[in-house]
PyMOL Python script that loads the backbone (N, CA, C, O; Angstrom):
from pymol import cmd

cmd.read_pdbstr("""\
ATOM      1  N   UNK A   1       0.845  -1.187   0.000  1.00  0.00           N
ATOM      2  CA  UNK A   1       0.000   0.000   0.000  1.00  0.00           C
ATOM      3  C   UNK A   1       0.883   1.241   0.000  1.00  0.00           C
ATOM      4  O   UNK A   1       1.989   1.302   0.538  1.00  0.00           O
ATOM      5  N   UNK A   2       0.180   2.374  -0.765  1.00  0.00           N
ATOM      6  CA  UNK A   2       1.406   3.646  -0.751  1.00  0.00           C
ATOM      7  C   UNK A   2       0.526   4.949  -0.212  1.00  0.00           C
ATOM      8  O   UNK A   2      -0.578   4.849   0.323  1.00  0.00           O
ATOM      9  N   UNK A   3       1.143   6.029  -0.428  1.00  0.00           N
ATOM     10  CA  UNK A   3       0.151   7.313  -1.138  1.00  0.00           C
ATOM     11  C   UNK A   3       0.952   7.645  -1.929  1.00  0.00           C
ATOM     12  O   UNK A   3       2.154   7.531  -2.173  1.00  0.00           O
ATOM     13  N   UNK A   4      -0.728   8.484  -2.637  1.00  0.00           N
ATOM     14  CA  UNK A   4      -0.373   8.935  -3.671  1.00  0.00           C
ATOM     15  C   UNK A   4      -1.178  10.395  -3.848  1.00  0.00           C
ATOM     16  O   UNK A   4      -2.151  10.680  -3.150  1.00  0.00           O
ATOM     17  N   UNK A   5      -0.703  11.166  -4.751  1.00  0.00           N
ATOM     18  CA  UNK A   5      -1.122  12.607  -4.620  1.00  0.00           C
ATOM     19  C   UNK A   5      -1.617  12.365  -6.584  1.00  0.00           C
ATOM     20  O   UNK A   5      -0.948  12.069  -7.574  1.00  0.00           O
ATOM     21  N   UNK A   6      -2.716  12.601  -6.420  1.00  0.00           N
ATOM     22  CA  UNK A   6      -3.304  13.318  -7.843  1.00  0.00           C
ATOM     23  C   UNK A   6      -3.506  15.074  -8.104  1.00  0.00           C
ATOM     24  O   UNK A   6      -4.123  15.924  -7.463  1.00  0.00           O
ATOM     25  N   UNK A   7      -2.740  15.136  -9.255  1.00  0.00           N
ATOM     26  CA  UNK A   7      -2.611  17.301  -9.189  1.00  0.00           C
ATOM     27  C   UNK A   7      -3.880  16.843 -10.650  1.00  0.00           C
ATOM     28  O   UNK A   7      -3.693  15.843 -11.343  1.00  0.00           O
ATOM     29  N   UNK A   8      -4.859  17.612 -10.821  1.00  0.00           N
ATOM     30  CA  UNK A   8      -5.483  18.230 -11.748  1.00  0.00           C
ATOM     31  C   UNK A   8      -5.972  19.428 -12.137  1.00  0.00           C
ATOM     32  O   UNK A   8      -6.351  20.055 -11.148  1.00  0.00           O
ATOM     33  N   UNK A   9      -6.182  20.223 -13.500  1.00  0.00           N
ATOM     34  CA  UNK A   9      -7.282  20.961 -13.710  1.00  0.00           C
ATOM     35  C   UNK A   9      -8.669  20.887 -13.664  1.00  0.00           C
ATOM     36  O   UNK A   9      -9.140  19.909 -14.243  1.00  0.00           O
ATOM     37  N   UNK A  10      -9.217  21.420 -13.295  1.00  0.00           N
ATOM     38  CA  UNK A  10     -10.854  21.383 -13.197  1.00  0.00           C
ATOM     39  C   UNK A  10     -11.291  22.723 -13.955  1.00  0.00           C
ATOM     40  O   UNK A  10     -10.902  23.883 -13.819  1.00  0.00           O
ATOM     41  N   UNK A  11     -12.519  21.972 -15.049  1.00  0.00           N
ATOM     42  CA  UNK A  11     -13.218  23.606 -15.676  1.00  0.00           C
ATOM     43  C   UNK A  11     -14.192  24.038 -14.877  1.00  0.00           C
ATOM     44  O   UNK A  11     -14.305  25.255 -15.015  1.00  0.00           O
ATOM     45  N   UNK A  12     -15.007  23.569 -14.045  1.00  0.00           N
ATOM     46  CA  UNK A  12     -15.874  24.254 -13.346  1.00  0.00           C
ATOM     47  C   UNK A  12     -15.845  23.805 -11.872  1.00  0.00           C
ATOM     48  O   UNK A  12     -16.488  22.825 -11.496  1.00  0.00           O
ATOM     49  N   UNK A  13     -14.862  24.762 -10.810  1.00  0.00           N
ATOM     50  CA  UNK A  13     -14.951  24.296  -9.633  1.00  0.00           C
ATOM     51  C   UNK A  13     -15.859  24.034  -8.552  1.00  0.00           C
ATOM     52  O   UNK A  13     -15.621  23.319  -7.578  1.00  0.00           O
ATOM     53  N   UNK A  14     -16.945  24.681  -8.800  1.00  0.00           N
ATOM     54  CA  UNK A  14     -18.292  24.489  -7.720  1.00  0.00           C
ATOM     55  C   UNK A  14     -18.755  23.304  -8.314  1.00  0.00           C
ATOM     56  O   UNK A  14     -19.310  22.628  -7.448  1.00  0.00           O
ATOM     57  N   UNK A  15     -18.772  22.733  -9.462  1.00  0.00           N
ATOM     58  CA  UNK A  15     -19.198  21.652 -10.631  1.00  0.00           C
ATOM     59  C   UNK A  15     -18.514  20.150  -9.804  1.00  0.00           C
ATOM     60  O   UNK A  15     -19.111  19.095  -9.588  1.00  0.00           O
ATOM     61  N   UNK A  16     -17.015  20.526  -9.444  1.00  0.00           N
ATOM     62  CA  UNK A  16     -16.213  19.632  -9.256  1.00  0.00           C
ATOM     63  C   UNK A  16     -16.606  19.225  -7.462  1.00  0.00           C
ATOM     64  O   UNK A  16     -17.120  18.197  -7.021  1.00  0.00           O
ATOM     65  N   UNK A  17     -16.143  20.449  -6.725  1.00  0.00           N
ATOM     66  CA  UNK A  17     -16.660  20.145  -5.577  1.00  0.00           C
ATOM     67  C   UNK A  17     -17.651  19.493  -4.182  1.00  0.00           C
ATOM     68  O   UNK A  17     -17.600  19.145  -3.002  1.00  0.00           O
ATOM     69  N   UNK A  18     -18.940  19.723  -5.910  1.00  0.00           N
ATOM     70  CA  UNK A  18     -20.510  19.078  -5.187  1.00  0.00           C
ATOM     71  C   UNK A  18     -20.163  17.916  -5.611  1.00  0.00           C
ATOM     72  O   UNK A  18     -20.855  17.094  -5.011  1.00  0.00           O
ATOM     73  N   UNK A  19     -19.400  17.366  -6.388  1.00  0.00           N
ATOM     74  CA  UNK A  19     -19.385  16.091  -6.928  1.00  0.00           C
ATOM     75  C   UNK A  19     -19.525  14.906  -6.231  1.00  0.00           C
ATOM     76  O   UNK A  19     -18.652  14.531  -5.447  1.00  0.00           O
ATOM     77  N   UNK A  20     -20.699  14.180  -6.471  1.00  0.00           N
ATOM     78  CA  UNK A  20     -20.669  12.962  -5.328  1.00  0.00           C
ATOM     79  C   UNK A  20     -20.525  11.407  -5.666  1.00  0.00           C
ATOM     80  O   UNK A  20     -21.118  10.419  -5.234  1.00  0.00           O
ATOM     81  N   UNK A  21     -19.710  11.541  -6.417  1.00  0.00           N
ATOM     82  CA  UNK A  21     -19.161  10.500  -7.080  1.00  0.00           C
ATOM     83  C   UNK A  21     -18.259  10.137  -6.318  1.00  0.00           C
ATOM     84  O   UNK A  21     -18.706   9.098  -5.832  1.00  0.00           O
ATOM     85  N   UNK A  22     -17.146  10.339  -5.837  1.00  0.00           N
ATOM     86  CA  UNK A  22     -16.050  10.222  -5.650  1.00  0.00           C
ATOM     87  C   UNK A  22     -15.553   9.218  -4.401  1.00  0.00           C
ATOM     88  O   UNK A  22     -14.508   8.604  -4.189  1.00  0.00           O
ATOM     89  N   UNK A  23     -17.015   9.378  -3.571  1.00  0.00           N
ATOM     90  CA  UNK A  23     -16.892   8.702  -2.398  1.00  0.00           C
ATOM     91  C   UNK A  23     -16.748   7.342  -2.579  1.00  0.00           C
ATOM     92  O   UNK A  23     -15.866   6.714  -1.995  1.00  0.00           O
ATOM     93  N   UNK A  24     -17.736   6.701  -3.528  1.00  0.00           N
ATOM     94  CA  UNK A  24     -17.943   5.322  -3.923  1.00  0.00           C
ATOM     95  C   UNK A  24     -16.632   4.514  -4.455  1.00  0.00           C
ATOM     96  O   UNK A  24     -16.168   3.392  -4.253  1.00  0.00           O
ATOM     97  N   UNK A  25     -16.278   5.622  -5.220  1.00  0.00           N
ATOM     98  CA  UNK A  25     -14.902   5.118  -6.060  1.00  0.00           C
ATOM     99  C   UNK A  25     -13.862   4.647  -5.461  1.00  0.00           C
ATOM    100  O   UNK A  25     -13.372   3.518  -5.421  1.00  0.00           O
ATOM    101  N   UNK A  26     -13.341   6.476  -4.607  1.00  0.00           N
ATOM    102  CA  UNK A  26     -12.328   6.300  -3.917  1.00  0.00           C
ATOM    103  C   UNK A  26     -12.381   5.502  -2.781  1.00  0.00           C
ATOM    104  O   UNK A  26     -11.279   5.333  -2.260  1.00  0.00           O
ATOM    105  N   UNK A  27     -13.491   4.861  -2.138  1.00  0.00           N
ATOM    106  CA  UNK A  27     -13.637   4.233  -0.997  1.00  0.00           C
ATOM    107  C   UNK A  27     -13.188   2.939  -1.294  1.00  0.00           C
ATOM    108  O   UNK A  27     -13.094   2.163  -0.343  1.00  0.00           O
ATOM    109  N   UNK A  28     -12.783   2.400  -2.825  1.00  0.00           N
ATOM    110  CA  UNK A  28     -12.851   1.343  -2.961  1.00  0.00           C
ATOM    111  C   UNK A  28     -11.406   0.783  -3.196  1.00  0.00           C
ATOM    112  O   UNK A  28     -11.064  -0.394  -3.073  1.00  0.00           O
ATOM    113  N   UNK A  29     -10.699   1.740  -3.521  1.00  0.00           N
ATOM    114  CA  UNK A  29      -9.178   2.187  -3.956  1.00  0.00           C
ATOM    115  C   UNK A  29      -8.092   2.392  -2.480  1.00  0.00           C
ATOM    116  O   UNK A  29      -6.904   2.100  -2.343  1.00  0.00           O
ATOM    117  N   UNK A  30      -8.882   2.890  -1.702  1.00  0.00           N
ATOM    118  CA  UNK A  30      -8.081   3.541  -0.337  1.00  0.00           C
ATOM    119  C   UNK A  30      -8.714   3.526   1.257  1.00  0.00           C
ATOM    120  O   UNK A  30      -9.705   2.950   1.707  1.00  0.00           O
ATOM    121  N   UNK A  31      -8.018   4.137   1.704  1.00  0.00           N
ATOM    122  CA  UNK A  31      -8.299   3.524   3.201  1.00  0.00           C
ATOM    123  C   UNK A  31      -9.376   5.507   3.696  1.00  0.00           C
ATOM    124  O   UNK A  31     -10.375   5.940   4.271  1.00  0.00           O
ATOM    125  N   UNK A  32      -8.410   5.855   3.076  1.00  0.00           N
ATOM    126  CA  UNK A  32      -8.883   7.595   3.421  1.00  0.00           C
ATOM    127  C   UNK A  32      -8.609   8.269   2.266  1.00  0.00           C
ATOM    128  O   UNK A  32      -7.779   7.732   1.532  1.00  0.00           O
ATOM    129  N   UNK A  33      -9.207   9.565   1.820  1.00  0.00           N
ATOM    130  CA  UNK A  33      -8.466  10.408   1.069  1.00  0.00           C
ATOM    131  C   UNK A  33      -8.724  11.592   1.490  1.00  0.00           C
ATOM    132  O   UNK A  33      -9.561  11.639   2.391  1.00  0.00           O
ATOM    133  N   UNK A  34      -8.093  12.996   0.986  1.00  0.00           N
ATOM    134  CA  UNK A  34      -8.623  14.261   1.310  1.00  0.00           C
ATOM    135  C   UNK A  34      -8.720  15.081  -0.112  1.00  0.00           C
ATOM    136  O   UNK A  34      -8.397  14.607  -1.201  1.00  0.00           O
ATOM    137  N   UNK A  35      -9.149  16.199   0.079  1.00  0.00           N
ATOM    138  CA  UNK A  35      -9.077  17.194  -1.451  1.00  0.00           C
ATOM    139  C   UNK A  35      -8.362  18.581  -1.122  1.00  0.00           C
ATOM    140  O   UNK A  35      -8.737  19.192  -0.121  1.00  0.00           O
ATOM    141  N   UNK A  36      -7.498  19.025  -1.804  1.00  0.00           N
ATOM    142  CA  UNK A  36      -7.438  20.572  -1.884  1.00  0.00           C
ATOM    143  C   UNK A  36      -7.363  21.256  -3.255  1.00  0.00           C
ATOM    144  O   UNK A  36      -7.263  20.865  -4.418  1.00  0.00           O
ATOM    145  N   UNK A  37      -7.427  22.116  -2.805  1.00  0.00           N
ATOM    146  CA  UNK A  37      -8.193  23.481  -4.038  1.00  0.00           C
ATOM    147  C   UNK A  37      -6.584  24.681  -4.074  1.00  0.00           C
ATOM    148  O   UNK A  37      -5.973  25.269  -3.182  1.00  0.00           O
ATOM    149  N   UNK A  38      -6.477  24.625  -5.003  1.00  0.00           N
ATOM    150  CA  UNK A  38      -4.808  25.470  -5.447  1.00  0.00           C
ATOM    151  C   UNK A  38      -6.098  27.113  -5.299  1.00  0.00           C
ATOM    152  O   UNK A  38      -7.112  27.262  -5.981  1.00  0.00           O
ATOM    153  N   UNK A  39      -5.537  28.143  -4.145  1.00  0.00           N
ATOM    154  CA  UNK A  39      -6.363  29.254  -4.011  1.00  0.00           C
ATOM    155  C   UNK A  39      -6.414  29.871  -5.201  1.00  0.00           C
ATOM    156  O   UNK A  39      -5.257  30.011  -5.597  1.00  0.00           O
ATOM    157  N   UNK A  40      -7.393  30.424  -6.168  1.00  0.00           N
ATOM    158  CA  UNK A  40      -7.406  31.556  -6.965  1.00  0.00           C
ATOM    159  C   UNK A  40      -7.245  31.005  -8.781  1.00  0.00           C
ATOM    160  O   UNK A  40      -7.210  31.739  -9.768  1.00  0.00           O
ATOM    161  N   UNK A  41      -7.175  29.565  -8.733  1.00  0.00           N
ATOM    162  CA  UNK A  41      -7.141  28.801  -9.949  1.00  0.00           C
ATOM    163  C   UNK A  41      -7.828  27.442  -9.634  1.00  0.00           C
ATOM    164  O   UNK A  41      -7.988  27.002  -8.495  1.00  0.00           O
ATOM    165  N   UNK A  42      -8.246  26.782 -10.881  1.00  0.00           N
ATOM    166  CA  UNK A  42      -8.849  25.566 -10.812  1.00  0.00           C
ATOM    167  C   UNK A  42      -7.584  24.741 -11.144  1.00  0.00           C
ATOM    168  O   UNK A  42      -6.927  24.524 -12.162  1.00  0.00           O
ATOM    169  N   UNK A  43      -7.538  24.453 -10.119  1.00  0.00           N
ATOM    170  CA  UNK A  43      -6.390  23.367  -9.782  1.00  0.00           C
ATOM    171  C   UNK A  43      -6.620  22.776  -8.407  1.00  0.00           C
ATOM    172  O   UNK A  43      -6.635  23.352  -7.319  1.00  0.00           O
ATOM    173  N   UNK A  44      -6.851  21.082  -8.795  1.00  0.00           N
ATOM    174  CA  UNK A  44      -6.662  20.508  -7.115  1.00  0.00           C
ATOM    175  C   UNK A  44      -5.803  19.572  -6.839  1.00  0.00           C
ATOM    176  O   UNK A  44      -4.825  19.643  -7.583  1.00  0.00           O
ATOM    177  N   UNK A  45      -5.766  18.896  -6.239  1.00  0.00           N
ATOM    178  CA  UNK A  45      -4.956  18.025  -5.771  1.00  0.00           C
ATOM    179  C   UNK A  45      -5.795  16.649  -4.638  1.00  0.00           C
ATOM    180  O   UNK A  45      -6.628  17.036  -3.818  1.00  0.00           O
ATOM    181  N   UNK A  46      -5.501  15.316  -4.721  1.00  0.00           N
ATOM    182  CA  UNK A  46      -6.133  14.648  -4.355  1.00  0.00           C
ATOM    183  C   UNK A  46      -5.314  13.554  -3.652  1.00  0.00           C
ATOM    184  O   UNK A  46      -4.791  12.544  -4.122  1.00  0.00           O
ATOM    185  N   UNK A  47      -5.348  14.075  -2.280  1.00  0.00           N
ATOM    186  CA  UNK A  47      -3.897  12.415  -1.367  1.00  0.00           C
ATOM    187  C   UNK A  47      -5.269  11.467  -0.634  1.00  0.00           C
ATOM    188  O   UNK A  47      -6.061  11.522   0.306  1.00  0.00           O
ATOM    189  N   UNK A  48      -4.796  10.385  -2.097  1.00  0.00           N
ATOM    190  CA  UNK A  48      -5.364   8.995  -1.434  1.00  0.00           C
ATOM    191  C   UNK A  48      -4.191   8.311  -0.231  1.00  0.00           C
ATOM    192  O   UNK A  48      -3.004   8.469  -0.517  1.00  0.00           O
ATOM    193  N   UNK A  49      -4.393   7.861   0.566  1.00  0.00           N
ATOM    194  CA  UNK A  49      -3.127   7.329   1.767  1.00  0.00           C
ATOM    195  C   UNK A  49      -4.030   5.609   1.640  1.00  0.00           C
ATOM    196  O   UNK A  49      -5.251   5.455   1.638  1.00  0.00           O
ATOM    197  N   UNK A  50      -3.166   4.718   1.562  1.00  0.00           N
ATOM    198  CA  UNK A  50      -3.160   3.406   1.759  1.00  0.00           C
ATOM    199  C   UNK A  50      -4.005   3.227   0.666  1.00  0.00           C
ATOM    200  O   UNK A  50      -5.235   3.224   0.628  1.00  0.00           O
ATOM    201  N   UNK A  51      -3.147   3.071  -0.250  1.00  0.00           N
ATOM    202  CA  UNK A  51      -4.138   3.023  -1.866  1.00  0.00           C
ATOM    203  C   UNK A  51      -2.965   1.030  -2.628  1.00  0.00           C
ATOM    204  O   UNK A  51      -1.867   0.493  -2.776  1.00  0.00           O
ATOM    205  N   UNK A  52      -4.230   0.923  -2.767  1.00  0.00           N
ATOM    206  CA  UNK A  52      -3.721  -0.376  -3.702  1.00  0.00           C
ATOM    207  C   UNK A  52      -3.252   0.161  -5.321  1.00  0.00           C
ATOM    208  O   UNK A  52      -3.905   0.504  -6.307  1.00  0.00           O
ATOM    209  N   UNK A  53      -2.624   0.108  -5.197  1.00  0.00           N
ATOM    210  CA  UNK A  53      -2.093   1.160  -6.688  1.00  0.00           C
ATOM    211  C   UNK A  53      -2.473  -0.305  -7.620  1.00  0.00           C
ATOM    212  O   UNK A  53      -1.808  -0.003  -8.611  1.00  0.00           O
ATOM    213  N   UNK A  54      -2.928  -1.325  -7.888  1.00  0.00           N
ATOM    214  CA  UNK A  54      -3.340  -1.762  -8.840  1.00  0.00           C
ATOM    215  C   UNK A  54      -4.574  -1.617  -9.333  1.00  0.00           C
ATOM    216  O   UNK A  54      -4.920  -1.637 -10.514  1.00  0.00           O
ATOM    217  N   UNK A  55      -5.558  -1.395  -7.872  1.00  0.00           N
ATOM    218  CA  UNK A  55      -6.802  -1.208  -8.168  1.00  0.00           C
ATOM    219  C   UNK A  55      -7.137   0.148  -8.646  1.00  0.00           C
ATOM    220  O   UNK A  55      -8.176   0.495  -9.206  1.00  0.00           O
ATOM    221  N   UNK A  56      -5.706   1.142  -8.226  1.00  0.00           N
ATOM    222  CA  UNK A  56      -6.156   2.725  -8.715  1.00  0.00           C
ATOM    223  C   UNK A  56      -5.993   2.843 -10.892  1.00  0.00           C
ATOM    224  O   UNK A  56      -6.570   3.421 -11.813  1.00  0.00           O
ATOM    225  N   UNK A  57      -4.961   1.980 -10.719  1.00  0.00           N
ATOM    226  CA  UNK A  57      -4.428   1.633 -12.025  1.00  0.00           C
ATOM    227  C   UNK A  57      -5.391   1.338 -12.679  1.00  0.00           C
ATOM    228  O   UNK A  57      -5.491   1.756 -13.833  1.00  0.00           O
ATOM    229  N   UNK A  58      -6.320   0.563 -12.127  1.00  0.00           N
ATOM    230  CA  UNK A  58      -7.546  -0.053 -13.150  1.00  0.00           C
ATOM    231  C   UNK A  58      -8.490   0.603 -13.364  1.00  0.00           C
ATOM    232  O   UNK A  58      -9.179   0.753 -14.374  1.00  0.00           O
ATOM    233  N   UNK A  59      -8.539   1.125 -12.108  1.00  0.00           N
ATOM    234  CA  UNK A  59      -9.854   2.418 -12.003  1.00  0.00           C
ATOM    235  C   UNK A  59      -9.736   3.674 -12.519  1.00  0.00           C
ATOM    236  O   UNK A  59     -10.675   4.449 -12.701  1.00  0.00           O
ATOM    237  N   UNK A  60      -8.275   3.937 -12.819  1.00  0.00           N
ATOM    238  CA  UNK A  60      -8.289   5.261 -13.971  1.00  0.00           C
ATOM    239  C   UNK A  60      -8.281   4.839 -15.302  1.00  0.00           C
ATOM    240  O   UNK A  60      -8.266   5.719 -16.163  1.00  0.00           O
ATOM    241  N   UNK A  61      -8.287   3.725 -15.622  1.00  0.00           N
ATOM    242  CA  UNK A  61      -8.425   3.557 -17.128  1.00  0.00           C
ATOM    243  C   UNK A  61     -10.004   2.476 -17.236  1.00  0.00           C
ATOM    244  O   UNK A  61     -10.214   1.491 -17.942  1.00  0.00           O
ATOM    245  N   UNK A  62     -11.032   3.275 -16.069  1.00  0.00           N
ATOM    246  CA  UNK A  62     -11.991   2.020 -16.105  1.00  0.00           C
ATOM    247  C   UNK A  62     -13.285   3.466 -16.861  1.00  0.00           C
ATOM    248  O   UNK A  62     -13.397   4.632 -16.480  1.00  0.00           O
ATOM    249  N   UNK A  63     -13.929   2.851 -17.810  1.00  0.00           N
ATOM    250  CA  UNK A  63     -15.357   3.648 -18.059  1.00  0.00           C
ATOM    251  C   UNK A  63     -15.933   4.591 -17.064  1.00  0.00           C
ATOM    252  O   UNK A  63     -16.437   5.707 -17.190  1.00  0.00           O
ATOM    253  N   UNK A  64     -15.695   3.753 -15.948  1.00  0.00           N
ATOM    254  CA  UNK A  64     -16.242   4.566 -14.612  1.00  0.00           C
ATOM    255  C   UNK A  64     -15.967   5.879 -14.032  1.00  0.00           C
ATOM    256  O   UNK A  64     -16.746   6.645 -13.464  1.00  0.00           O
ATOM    257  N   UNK A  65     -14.499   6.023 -14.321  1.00  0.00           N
ATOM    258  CA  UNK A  65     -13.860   6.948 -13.847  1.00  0.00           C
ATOM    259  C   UNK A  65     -13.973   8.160 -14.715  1.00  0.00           C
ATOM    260  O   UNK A  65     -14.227   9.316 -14.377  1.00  0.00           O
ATOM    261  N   UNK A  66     -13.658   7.512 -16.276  1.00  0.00           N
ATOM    262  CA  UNK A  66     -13.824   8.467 -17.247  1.00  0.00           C
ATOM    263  C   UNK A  66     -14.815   9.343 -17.254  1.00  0.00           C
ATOM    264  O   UNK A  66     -14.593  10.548 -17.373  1.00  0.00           O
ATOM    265  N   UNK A  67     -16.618   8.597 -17.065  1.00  0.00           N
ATOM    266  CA  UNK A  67     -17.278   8.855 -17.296  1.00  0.00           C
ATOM    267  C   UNK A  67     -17.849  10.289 -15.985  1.00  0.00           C
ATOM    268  O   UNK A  67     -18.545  11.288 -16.171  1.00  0.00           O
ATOM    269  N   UNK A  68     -17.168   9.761 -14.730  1.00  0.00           N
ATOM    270  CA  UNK A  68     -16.937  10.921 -13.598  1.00  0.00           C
ATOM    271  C   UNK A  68     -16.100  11.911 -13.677  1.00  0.00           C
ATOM    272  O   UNK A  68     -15.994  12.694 -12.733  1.00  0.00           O
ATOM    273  N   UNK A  69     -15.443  12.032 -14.692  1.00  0.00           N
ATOM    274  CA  UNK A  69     -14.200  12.690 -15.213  1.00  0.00           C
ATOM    275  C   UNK A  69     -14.741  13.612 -15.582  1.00  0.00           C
ATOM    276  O   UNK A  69     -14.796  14.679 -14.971  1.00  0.00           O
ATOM    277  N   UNK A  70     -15.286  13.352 -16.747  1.00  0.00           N
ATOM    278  CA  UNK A  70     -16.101  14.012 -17.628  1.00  0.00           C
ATOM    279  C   UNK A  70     -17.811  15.193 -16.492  1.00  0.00           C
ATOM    280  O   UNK A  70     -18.186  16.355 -16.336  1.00  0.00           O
ATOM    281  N   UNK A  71     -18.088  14.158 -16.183  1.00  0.00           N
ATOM    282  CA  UNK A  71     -19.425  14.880 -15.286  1.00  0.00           C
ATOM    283  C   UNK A  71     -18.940  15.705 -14.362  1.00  0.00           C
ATOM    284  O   UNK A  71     -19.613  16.719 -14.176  1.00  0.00           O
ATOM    285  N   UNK A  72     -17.731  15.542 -13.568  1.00  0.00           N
ATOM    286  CA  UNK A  72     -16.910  16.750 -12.413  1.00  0.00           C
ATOM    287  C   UNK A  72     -16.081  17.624 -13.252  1.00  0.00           C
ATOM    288  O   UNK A  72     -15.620  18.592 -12.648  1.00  0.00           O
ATOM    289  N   UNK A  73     -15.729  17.507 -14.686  1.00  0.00           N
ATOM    290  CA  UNK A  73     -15.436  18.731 -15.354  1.00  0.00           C
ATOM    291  C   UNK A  73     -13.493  18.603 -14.983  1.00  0.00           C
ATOM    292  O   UNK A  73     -12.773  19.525 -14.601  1.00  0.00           O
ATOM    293  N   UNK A  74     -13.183  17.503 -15.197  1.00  0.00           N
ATOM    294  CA  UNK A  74     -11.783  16.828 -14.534  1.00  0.00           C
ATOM    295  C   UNK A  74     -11.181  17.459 -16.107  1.00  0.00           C
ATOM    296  O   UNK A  74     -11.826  17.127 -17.102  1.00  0.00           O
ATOM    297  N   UNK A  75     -10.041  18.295 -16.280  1.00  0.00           N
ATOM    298  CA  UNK A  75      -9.545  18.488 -17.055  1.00  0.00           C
ATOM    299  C   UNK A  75      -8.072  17.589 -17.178  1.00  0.00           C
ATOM    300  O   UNK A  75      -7.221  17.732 -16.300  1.00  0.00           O
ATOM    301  N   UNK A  76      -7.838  16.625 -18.370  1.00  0.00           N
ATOM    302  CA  UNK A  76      -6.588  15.901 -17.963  1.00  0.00           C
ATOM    303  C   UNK A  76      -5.243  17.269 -18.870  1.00  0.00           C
ATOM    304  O   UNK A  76      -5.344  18.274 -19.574  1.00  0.00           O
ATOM    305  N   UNK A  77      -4.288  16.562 -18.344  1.00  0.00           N
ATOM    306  CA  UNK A  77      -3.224  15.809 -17.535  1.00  0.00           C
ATOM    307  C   UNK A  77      -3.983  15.356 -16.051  1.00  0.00           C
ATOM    308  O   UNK A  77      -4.582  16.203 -15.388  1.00  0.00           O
ATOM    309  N   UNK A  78      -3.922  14.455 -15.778  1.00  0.00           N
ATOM    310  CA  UNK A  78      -4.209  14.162 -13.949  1.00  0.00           C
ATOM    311  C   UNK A  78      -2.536  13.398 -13.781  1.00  0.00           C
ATOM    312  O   UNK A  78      -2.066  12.286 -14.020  1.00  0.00           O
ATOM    313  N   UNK A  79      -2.028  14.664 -13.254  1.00  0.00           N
ATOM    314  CA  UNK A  79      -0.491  14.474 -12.728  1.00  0.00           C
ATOM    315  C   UNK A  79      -0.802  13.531 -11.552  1.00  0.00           C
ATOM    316  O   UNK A  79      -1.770  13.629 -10.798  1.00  0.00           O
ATOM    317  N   UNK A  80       0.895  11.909 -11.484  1.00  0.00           N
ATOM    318  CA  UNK A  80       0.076  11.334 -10.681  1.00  0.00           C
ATOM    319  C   UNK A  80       1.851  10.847  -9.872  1.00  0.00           C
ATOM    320  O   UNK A  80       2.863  10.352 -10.367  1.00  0.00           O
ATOM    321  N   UNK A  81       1.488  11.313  -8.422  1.00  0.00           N
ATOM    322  CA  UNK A  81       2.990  11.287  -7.415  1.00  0.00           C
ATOM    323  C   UNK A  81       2.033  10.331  -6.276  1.00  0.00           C
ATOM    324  O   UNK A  81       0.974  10.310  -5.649  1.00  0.00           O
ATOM    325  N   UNK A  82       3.593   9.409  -6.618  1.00  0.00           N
ATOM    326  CA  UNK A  82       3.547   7.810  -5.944  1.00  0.00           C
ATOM    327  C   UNK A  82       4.802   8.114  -4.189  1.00  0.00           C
ATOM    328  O   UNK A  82       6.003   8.351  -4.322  1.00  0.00           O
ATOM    329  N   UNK A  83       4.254   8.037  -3.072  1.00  0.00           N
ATOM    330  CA  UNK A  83       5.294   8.139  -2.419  1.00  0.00           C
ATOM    331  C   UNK A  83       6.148   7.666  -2.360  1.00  0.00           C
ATOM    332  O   UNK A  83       6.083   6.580  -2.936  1.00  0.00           O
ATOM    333  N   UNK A  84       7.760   8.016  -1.615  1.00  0.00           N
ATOM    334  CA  UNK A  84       8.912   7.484  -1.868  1.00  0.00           C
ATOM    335  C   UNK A  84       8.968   6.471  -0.062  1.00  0.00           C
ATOM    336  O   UNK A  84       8.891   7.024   1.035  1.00  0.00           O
ATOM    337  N   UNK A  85       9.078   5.348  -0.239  1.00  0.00           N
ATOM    338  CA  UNK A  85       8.768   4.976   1.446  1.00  0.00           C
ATOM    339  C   UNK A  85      10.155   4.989   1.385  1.00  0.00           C
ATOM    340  O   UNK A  85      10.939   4.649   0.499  1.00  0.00           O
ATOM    341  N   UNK A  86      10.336   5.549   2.737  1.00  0.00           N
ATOM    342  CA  UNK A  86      11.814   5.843   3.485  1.00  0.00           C
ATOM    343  C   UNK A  86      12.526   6.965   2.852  1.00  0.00           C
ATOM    344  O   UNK A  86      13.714   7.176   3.098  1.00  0.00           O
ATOM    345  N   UNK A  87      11.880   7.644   2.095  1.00  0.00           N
ATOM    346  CA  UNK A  87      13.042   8.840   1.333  1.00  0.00           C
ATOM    347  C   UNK A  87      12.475   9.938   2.360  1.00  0.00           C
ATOM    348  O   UNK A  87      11.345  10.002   2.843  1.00  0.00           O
ATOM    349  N   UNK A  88      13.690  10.869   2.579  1.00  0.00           N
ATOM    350  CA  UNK A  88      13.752  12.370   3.428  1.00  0.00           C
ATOM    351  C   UNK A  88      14.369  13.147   2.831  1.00  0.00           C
ATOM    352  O   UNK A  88      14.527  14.284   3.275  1.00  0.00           O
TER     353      UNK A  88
END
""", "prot")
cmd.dss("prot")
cmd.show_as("cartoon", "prot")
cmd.util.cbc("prot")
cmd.orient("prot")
């Protein structure tokens, strides 16, 4: 299990925010996650912690995700940082 940090654009941030998709998904991928919002641009960022990175692997290239992608207004690149265990 790792974390991992997802950076994206978003075109419509109140669009992205109400989004209630995310719970189902990510609940299924990770143990916890959180969201933040880059102040003054649509840009967020997303740290899943204790993520099965195979199941995240599958689930970003699954219909499912796309199709929530698309409905939360997810602009790609979805930049994607894998932690380093034991690096300082």
């Amino acid at each position: 299990m790792a974390n991992v940090i997802a950076v994206h654009s978003v075109g419509e941030m109140d669009t992205w925010l109400a989004a209630d998709n995310r719970a189902p998904i990510f609940e299924r991928l990770c143990d916890r996650y959180r969201l933040f919002r880059m102040p003054d641009q649509s840009k967020v960022a997303i740290i899943w912690e204790n993520v099965d990175l195979e199941k995240l692997e599958a689930a970003l290239a699954s219909p499912e995700v796309a199709s929530a992608k698309a409905k939360d207004t997810v602009i790609d690149p979805v930049e994607i940082f894998v932690e380093v265990e034991g690096a300082r």
